[in-house]
DRENFI-833289 format. One record per residue (C-alpha): residue number from 1; chain; x, y, z. Coordinates in steps of 0.2 Angstrom, whole numbers, padded with zeros to 4 digits. Layout:
+------+-------+-------+-------+-------+
! resi ! chain !     x !     y !     z !
+------+-------+-------+-------+-------+
!  NUM !     A !     X !     Y !     Z !
...
+------+-------+-------+-------+-------+
This chain:
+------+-------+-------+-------+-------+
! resi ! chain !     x !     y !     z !
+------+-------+-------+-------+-------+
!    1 !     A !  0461 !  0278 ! -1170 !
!    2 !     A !  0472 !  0290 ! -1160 !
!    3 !     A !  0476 !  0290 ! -1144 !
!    4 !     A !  0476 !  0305 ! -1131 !
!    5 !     A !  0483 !  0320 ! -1132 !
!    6 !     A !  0497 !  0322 ! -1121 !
!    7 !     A !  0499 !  0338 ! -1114 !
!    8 !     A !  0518 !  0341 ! -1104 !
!    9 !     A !  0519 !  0348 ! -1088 !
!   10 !     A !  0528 !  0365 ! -1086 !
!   11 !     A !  0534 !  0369 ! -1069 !
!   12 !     A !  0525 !  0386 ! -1063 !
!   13 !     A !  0534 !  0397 ! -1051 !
!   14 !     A !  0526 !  0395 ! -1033 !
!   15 !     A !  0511 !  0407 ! -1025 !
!   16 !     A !  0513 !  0415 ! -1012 !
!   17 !     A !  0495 !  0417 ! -1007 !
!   18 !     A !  0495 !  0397 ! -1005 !
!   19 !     A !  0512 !  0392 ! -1003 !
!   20 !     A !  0514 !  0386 ! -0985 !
!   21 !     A !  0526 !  0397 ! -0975 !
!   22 !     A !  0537 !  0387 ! -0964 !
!   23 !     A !  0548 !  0383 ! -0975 !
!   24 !     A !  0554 !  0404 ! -0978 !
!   25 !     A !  0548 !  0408 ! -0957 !
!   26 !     A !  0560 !  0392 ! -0950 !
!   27 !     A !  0576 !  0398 ! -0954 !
!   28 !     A !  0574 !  0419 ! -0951 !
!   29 !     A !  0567 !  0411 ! -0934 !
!   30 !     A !  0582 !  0400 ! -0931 !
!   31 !     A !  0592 !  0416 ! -0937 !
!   32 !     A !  0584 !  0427 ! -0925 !
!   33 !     A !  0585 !  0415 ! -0911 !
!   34 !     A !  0603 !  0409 ! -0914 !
!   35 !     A !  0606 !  0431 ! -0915 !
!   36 !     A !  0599 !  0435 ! -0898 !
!   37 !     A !  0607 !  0419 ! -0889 !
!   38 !     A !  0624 !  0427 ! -0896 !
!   39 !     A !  0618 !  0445 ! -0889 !
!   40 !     A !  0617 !  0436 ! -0874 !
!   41 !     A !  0630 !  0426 ! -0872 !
!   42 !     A !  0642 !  0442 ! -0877 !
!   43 !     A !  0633 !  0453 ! -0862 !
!   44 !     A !  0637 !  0441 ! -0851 !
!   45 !     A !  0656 !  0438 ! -0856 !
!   46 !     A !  0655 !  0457 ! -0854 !
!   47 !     A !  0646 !  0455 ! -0838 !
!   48 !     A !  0658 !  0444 ! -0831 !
!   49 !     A !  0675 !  0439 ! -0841 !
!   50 !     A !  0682 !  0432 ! -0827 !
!   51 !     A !  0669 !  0416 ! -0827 !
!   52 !     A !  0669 !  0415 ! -0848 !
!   53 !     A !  0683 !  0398 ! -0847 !
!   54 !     A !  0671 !  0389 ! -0833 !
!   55 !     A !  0660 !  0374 ! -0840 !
!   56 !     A !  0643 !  0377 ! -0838 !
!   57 !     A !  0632 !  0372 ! -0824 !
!   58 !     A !  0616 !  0365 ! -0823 !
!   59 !     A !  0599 !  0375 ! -0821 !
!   60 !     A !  0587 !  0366 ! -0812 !
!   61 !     A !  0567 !  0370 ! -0814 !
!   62 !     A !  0561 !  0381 ! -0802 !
!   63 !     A !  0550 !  0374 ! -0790 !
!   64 !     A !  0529 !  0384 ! -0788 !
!   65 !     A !  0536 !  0394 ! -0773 !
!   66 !     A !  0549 !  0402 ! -0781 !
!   67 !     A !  0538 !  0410 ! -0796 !
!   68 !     A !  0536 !  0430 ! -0794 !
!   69 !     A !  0525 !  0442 ! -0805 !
!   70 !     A !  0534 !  0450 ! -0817 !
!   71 !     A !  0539 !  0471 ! -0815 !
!   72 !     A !  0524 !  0481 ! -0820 !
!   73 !     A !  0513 !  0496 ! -0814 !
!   74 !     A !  0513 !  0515 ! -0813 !
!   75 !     A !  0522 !  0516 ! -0797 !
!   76 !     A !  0534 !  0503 ! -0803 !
!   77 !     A !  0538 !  0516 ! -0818 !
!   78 !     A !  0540 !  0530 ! -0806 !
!   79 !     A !  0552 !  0523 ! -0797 !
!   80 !     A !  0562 !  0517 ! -0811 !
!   81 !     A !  0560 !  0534 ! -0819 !
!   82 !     A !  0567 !  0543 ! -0803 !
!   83 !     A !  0581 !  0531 ! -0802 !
!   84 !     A !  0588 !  0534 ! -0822 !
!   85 !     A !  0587 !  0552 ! -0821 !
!   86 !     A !  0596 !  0554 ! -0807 !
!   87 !     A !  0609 !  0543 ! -0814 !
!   88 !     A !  0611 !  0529 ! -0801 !
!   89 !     A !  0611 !  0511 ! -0800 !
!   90 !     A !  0601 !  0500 ! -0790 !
!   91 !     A !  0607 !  0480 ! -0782 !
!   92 !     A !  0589 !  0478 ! -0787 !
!   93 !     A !  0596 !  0480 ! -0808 !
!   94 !     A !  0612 !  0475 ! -0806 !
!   95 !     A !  0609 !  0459 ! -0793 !
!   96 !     A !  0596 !  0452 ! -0805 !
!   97 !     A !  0584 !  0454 ! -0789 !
!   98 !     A !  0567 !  0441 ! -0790 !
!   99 !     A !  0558 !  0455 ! -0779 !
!  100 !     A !  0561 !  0472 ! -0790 !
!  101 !     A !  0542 !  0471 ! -0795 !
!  102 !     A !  0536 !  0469 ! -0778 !
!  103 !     A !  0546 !  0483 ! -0769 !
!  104 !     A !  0547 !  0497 ! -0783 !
!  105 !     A !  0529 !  0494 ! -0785 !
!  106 !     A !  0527 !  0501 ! -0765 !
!  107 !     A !  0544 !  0513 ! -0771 !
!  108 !     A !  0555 !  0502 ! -0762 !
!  109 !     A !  0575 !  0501 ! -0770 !
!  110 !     A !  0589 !  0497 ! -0763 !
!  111 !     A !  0603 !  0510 ! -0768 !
!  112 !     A !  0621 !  0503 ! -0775 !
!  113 !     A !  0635 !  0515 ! -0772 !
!  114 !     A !  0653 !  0519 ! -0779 !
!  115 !     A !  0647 !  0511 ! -0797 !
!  116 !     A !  0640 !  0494 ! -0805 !
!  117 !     A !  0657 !  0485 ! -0807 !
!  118 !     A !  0665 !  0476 ! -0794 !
!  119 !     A !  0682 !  0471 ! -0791 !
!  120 !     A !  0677 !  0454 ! -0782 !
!  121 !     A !  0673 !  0439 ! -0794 !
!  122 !     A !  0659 !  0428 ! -0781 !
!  123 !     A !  0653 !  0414 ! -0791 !
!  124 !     A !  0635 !  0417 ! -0785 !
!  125 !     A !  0635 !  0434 ! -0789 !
!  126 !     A !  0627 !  0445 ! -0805 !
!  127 !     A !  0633 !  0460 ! -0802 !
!  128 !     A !  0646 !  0466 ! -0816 !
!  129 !     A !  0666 !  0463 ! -0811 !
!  130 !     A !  0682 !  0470 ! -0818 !
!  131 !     A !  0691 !  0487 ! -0816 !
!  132 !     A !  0681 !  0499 ! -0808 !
!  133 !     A !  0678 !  0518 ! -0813 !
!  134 !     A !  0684 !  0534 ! -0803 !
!  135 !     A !  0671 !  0538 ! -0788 !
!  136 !     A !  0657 !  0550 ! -0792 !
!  137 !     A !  0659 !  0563 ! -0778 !
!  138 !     A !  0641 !  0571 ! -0782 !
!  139 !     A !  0633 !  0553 ! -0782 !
!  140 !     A !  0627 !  0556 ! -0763 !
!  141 !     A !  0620 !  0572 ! -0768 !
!  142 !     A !  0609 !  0564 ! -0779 !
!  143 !     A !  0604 !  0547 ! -0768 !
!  144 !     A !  0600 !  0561 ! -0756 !
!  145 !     A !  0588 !  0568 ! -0766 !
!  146 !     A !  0580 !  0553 ! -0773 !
!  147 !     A !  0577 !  0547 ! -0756 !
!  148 !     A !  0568 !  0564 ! -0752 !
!  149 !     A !  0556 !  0563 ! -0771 !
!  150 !     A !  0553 !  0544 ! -0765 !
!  151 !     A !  0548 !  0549 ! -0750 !
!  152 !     A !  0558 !  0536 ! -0740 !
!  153 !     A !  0556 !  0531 ! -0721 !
!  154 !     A !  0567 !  0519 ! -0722 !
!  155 !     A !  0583 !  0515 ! -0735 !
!  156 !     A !  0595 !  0502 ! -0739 !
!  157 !     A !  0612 !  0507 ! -0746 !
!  158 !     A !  0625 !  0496 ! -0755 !
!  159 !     A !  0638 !  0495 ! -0763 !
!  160 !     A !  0653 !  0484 ! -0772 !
!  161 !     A !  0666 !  0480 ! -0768 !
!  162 !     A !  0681 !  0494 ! -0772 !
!  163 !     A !  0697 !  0483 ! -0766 !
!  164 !     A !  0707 !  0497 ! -0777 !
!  165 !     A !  0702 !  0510 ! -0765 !
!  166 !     A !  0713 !  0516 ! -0751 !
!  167 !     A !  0699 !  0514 ! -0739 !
!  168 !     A !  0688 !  0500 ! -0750 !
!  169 !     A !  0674 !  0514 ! -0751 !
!  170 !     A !  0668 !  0520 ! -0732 !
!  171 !     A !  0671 !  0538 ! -0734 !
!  172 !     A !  0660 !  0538 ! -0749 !
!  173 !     A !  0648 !  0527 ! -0736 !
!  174 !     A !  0649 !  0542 ! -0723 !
!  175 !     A !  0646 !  0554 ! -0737 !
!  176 !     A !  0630 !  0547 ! -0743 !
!  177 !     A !  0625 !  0542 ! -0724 !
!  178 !     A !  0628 !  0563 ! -0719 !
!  179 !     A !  0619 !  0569 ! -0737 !
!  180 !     A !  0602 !  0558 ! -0733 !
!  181 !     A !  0602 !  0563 ! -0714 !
!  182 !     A !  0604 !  0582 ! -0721 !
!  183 !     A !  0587 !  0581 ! -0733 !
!  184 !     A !  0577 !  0569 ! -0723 !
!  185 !     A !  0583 !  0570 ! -0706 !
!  186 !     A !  0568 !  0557 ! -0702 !
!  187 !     A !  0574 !  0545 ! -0714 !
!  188 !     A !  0582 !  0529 ! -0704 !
!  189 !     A !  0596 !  0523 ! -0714 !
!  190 !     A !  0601 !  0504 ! -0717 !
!  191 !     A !  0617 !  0500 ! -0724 !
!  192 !     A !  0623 !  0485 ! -0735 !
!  193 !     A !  0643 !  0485 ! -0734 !
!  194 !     A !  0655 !  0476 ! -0742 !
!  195 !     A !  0670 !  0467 ! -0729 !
!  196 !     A !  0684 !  0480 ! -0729 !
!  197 !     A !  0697 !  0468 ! -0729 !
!  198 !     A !  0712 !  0475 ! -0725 !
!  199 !     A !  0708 !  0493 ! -0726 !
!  200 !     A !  0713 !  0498 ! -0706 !
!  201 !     A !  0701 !  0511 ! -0699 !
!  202 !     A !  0687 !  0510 ! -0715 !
!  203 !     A !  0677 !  0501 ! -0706 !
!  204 !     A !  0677 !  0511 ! -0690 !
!  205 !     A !  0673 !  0527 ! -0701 !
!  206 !     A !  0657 !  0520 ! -0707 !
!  207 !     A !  0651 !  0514 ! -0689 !
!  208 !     A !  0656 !  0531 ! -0684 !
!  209 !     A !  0643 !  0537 ! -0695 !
!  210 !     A !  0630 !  0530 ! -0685 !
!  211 !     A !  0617 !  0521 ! -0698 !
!  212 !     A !  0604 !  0513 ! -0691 !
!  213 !     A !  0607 !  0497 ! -0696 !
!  214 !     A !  0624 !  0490 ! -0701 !
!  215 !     A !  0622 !  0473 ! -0711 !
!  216 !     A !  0638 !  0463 ! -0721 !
!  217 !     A !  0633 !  0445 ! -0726 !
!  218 !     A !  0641 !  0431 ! -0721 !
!  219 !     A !  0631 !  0422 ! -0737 !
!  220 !     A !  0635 !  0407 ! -0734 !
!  221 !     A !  0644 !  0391 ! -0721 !
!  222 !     A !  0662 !  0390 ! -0719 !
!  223 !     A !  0666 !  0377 ! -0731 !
!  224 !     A !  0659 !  0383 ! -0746 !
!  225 !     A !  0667 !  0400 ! -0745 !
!  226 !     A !  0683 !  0395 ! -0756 !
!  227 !     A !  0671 !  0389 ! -0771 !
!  228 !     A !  0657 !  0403 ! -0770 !
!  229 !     A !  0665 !  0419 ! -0761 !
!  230 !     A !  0683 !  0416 ! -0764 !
!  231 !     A !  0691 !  0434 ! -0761 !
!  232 !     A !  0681 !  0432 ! -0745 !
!  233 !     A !  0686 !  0427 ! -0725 !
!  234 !     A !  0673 !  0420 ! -0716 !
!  235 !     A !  0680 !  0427 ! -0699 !
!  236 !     A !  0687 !  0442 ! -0706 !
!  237 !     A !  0666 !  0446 ! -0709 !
!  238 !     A !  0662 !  0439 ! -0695 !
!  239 !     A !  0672 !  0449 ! -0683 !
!  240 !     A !  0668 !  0466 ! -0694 !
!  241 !     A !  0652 !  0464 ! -0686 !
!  242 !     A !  0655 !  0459 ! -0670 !
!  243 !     A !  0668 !  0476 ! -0671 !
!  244 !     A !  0650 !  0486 ! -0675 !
!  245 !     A !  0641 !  0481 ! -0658 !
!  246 !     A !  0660 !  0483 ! -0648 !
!  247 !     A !  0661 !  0499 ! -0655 !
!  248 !     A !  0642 !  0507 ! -0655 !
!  249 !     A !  0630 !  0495 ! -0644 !
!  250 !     A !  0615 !  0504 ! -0648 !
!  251 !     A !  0619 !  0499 ! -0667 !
!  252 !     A !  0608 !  0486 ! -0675 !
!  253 !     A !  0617 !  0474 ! -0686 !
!  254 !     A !  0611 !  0460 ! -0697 !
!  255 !     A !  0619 !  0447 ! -0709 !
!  256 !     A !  0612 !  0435 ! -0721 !
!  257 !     A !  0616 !  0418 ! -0728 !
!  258 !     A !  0609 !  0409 ! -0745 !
!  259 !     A !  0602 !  0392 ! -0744 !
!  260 !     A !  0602 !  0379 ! -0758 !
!  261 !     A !  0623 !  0379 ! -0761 !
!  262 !     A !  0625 !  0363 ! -0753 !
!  263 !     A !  0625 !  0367 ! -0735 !
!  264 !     A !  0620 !  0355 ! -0722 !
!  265 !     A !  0608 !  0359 ! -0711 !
!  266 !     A !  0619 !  0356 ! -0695 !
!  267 !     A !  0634 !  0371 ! -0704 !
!  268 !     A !  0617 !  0383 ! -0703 !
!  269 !     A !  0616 !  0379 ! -0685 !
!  270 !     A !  0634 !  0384 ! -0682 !
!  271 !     A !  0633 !  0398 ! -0692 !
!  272 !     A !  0620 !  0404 ! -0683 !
!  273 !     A !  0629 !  0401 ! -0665 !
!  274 !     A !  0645 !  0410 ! -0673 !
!  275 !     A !  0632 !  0427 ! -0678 !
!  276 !     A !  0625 !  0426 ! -0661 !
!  277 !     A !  0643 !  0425 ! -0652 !
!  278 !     A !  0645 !  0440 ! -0664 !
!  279 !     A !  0630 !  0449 ! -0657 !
!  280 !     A !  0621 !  0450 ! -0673 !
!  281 !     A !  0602 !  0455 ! -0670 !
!  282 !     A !  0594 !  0452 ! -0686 !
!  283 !     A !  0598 !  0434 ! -0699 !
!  284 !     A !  0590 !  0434 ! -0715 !
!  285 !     A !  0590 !  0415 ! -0725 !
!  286 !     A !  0583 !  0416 ! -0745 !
!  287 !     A !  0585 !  0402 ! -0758 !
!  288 !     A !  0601 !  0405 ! -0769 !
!  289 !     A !  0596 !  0405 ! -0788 !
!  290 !     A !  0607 !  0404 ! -0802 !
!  291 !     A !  0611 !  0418 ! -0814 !
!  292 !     A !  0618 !  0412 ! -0827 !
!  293 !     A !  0626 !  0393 ! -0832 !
!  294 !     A !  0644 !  0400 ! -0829 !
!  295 !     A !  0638 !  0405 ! -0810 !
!  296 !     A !  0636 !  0393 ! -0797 !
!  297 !     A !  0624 !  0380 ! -0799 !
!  298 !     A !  0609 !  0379 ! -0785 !
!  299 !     A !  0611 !  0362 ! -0778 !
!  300 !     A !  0592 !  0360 ! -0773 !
!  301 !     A !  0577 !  0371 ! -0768 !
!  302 !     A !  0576 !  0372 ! -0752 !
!  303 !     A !  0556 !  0367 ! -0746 !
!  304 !     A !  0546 !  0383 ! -0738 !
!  305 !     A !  0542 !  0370 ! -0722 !
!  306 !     A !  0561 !  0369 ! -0722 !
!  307 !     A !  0565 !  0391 ! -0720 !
!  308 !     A !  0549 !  0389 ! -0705 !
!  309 !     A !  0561 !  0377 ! -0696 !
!  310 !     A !  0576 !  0389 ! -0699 !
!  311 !     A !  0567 !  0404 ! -0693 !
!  312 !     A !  0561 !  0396 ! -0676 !
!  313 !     A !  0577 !  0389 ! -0673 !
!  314 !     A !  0585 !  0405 ! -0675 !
!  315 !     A !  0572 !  0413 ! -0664 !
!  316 !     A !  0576 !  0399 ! -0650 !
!  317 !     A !  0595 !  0406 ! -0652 !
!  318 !     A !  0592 !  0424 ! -0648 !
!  319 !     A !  0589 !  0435 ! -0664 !
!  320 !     A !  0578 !  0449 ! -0660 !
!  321 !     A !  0572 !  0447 ! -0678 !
!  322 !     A !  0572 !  0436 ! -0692 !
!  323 !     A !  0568 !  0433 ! -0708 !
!  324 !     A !  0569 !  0417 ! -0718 !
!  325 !     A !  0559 !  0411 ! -0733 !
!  326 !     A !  0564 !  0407 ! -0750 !
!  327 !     A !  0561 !  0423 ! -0757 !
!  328 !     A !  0570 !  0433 ! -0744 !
!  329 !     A !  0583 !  0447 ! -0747 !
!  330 !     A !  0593 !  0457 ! -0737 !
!  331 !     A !  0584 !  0475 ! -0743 !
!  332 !     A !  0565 !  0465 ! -0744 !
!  333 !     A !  0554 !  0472 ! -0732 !
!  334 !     A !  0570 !  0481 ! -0726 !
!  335 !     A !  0558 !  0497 ! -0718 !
!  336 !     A !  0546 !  0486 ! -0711 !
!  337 !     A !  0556 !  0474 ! -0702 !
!  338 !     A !  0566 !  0488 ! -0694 !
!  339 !     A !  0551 !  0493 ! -0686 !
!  340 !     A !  0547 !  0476 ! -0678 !
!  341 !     A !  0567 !  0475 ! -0675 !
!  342 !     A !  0567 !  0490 ! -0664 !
!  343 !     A !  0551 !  0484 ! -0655 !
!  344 !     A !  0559 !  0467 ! -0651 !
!  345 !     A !  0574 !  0477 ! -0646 !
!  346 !     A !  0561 !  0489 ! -0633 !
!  347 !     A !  0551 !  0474 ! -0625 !
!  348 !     A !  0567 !  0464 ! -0624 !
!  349 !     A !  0574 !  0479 ! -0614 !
!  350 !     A !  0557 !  0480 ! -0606 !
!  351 !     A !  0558 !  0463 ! -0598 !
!  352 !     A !  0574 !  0468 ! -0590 !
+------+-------+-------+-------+-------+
């Protein structure tokens, strides 16, 4: 009798319509990711060459208060739309600023003049560094008439730094300062300036233009200024402001410092006695956060409970205004608080 038939076993190709796919998607998914990490580690080498040798720092999670919505909405568009086509920039872009959404939603932007590199190399900072290009002599032209299609009460100008210029950028300040007061006379302006050092008379020539606000930050307490704003001098800002009130009284000025660097709470204090000996009416305090692993890392979050302590202390020590909570920025509510800063300034004058 014999046995079964054996029959051998011939491989068949596989099928596609039941072959699992994880096997083909895993490694064009590794491919893609390990393509867009590399897309973004070169834009930020671009971004910043000088901070390419540092080790990388620690990102630590982000606390609940510190979450923001994410840019969206038709006004949001428009603004962003008004700002490409008339070829500027924004510190908003550049800055990596957590409020964007927010304030171009309510056509809110913060204009950065005199171009998107800087010549400074701050460790906090996002905004590109390296060798600056030629000044654009129609640029406040057009900021001019953005404000006007905006239809701006209030706008915040900035700029880089431009330590390869004579005069570090103020006569282009002075230009776009003249250009907005000759479209929308009614507009108040607030500038954002960077610290002049050693430039003799620019700073002089930009508070001879007569914003409405001058603001330069101090960012942050004495001790830390070699580590995070290294091409800085704490009292050279310092007395840039106070030169402001010496020079034009009637002059609102305004600094801000981050929080979350490694401060103490007692080198805030001081800071705040040194702005107040400086005559500085208006203190903004916001959470530092990180922009990349080669940028400073955030030593902690700072606790919102924390910023209400800051802000009435500040308020015991004389600032007409202040604003203090983790998501503060110098431009954020910028049109807003100046109308409450000029009402502290009338009923302050009002009590005699």
């Amino acid at each position: 009798m014999s046995g079964p038939i054996h029959v051998p076993h011939t491989p068949q190709p596989p099928n596609l319509a039941t072959t699992r796919l994880s096997s083909y998607i895993a490694p064009m998914a590794n491919l893609i990711d390990n393509t867009s990490r590399s897309a973004a580690s070169e834009a930020r080498a671009a971004r910043h060459p000088e901070k390419q040798k540092r080790a990388d720092t620690p990102v630590l999670r982000k606390p609940d208060w510190i979450r923001v919505k994410a840019p969206v909405g038709k006004v949001f568009s428009q603004t962003q739309k008004i700002v490409k086509d008339g070829g500027l920039v924004t510190v908003c872009e550049e800055a990596g600023c957590p409020n964007i959404g927010e304030c171009w939603e309510q056509k809110h932007a913060t204009f950065m003049i005199l171009g998107d590199t800087c010549t400074r190399a701050c460790s906090f900072c996002n905004v590109k560094t390296g060798l600056p290009a030629a000044v654009d002599t129609d640029e406040p032209r057009r900021v001019a008439e953005a404000v006007a299609q905006m239809g701006l009460n209030h706008v915040v100008i900035t700029s880089v730094d431009r330590d390869d210029l004579d005069d570090g950028g103020a006569q282009h300040f002075v230009d776009v300062i003249e250009a907005i007061r000759a479209a929308t006379p009614a507009t108040t302006i607030e500038i954002l300036t960077p610290d002049f050092l050693r430039k003799p008379g620019a700073a002089e020539a930009v508070i001879d233009a007569r914003p409405d606000v001058f603001n330069h930050n101090l960012e942050t307490v004495p001790r830390l200024y070699l580590s995070i704003r290294p091409g800085a001098r704490y009292y050279h800002s310092l007395r840039l402001l106070e030169r402001v009130k010496e020079r034009d009284p009637a002059q609102f000025t305004k600094s801000g410092i981050m929080v979350g660097l490694g401060e103490s709470k007692e080198e805030v204090m001081q800071v705040m006695d040194d702005m107040r000996s400086a005559g500085i009416d208006f203190l903004t305090i916001g959470q530092y956060l990180q922009p990349t692993r080669k940028h400073a890392a955030v030593d902690r979050f700072v606790h919102p409970d924390e910023f209400k302590a800051y802000e009435t202390i500040a308020r015991a020590k004389g600032f007409l205004m202040v604003s203090a909570t983790p998501l503060t920025r110098s431009s954020h509510h910028a049109g807003d608080d100046f109308a409450k800063l000029r009402a502290a300034r009338e009923q302050m004058m009002a009590r005699g």
